[in-house]
N, C-alpha and C positions, 0 to 999 in steps of 0.2 A: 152547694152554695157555701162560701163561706162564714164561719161567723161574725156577728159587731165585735167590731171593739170594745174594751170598756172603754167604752165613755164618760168622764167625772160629770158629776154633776153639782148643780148651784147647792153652797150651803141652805138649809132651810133657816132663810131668816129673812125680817120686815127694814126692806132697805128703807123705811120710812121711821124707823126706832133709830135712826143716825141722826136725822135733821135737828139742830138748835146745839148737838154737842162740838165741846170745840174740839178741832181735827186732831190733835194727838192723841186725845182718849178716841178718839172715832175709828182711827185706823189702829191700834193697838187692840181696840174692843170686836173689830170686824173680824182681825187676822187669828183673834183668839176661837170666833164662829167658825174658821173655816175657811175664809175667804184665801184664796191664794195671791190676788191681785190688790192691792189696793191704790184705787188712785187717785190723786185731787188734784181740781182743775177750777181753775181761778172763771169767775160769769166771763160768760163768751169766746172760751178758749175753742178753736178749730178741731176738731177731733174725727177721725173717723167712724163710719157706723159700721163696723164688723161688730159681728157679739165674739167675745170669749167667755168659756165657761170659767166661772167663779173668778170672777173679778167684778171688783164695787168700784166703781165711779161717784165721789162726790164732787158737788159744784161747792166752793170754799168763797167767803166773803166776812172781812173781818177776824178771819182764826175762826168761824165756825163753820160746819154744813148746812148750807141753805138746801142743798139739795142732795138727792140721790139715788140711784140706780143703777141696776145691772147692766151686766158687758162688757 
């Protein structure tokens, strides 16, 4: 058999300690955790559901993160 891959994995961090900051600190403070991906996406933008490992998804309204989560 052969072996896994490394596979990377999710920075250890609370995508929920992003909400309320405005998005230039948000993705500067994410990429500093680890995060390889960062990406903001205005409410209701179309997106697909694949996950990728270690990328942040916030939802942005107003210059801040109302929301956010992995994939």
């Amino acid at each position: 058999m052969a072996p896994l891959p490394n596979v990377p994995a999710d920075p250890d961090d609370d995508p929920a300690s992003y909400v309320g900051l405005p998005v230039e600190h948000a993705s500067e403070l994410a990429r500093a955790h680890g995060w390889a991906t960062v990406r903001a996406l205005a409410p209701g933008t179309m997106i697909t559901m694949e996950y990728q490992v270690s990328r942040l998804n916030f939802e942005v309204a107003e210059g801040h993160v109302r929301r956010c989560w992995k994939g």
